[in-house]
N, C-alpha and C positions, 0 to 999 in steps of 0.2 A: 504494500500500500504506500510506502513510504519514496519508495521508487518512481509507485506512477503520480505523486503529489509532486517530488523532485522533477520529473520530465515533463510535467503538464505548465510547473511553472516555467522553466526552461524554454517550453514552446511557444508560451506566452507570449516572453518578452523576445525571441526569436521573429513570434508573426508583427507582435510593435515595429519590431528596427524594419522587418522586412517592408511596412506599410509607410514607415515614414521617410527610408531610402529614397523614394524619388522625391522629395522635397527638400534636397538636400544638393550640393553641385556635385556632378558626377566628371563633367569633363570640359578642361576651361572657364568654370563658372558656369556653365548651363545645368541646368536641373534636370534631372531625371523625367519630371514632369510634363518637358518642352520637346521626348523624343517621341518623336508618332510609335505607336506600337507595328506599324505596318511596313516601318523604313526595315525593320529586321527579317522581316522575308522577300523585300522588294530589291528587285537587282538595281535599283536606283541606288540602294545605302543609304546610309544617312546622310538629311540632309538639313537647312539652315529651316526650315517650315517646323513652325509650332504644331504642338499638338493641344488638342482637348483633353480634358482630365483625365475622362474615363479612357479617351484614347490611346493613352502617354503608358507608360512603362508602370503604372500605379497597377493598371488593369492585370497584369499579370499577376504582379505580388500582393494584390486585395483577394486574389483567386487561390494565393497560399497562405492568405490568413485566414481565408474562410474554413479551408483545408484542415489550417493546422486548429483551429477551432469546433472544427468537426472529431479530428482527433482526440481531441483531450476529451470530448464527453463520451464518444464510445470506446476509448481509451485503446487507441487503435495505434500499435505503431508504426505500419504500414502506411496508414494517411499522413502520419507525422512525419515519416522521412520522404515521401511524395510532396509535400510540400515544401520540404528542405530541397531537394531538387529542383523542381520548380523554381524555386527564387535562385540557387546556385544555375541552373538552365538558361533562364533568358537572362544574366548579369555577365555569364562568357558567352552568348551569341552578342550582347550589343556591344561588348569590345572587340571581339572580331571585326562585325561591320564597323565602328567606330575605327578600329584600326585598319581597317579596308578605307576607310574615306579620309582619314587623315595622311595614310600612309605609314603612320607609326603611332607608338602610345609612348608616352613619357610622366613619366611620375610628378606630378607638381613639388612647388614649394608653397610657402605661404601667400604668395601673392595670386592663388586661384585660377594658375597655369596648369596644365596634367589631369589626370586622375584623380578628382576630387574624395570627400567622403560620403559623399553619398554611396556611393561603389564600393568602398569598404563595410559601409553599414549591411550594403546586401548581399552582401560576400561573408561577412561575419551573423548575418540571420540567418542564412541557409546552412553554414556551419553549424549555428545553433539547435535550428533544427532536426537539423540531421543527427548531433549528439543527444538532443531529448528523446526521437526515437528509440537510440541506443540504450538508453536510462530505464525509459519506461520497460514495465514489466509486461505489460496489457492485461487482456483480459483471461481468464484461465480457462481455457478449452474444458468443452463439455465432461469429456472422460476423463479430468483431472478435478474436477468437483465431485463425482462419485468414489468416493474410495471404499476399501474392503467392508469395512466397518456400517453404511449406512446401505451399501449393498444389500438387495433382501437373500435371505439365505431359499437354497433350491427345496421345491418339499420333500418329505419323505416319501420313503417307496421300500416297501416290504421286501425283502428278500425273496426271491422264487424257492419253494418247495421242492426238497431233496427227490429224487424219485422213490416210489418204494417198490420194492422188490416182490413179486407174487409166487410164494411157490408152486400155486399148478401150472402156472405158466413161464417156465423158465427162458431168461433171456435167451435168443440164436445165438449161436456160437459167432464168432469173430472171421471173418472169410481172411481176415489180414491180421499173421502174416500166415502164408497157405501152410498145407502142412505137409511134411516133408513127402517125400516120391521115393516109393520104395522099388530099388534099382535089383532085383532079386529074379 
C-alpha cells in the first residue's frame, strides 16, 4: 500500500511538471505553447507560426496527465509508464524536428538562447513517471487475493467399498501369466 501511495504521489507531480512544461521556454525563449502540435508530423518542420493552446504541444502532455490520472485510481502501472512515455515521446520527436529546422540544438545559457527548461521539465516528468510506474505495486491479480486459507475446502466422498469375496462363486482364475506348456 505504501508503495502504491509513494508512486501515485510520484505520478502526481510527474503529470504537474509534464502539464506545465509547455509554459515554460523550450527553445530560444519560445514556449512550448507557441509549437503547433502538427509541425511534428509535417515535413514542413517547424516552423515561426503560432499555435492555439489546445493545438501546441500542451495537447499531448494534458493527454498524459489524464493518463497518468487514470492510473493512480485504478492503480495501474501500465497506464502510468504509458504516460511517462508519452511525454518522454513527443519531447525527443520535437527536438528532432527542432533540430531538423534549426540544423542543430545547442544548450543555452542564461540569457534564453538553446534549450530552454521547459524541455527539461518534460524530460524530467516522463522520467518521473516512468519511475512511479516502477514504484507502484498495482493492483493484486485475482488469484493472489485467494489464498489457501479462504479457499473453500473440496467435499467429502466416501471411500468405494472393498469387494467381497463369494464362496459359491469363486473368482476365474487369472489367464495372465498363462500357465506353463508341458513339453513331454
Amino acid at each position: 500500500m505504501i508503495r502504491n501511495v509513494l508512486g501515485s504521489i510520484m505520478g502526481l507531480i510527474g503529470a504537474t511538471a509534464a502539464v506545465w512544461s509547455p509554459f515554460r521556454a523550450w527553445y530560444d525563449g519560445r514556449h512550448g505553447r507557441d509549437y503547433r502540435i502538427e509541425e511534428l508530423f509535417d515535413s514542413a518542420g517547424i516552423t515561426d507560426d503560432k499555435a492555439a493552446l489546445l493545438g501546441s504541444l500542451l495537447l499531448p502532455f494534458l493527454f498524459a496527465a489524464v493518463l497518468a490520472l487514470v492510473a493512480v485510481v485504478l492503480r495501474s502501472r501500465l497506464l502510468m509508464a504509458f504516460s511517462g512515455v508519452v511525454v518522454l515521446g513527443f519531447a525527443v520527436l520535437w527536438m528532432v524536428r527542432q533540430g531538423q529546422a534549426a540544423g542543430s540544438l545547442s544548450v543555452g545559457g542564461g540569457d534564453g538562447e538553446g534549450l530552454g527548461d521547459g524541455l527539461a521539465n518534460a524530460f524530467g516528468a516522463g522520467a518521473l513517471l516512468i519511475l512511479a510506474a516502477a514504484v507502484m505495486s498495482g493492483r493484486p491479480r485475482r488469484r493472489d487475493r485467494v489464498t489457501r486459507e479462504t479457499a473453500p475446502e473440496p467435499p467429502y466422498t466416501e471411500p468405494a467399498p472393498e469387494p467381497v469375496e463369494d464362496p459359491a462363486h469363486p473368482p476365474a482364475p487369472s489367464a495372465w501369466p498363462p500357465p506353463p506348456k508341458d513339453h513331454s
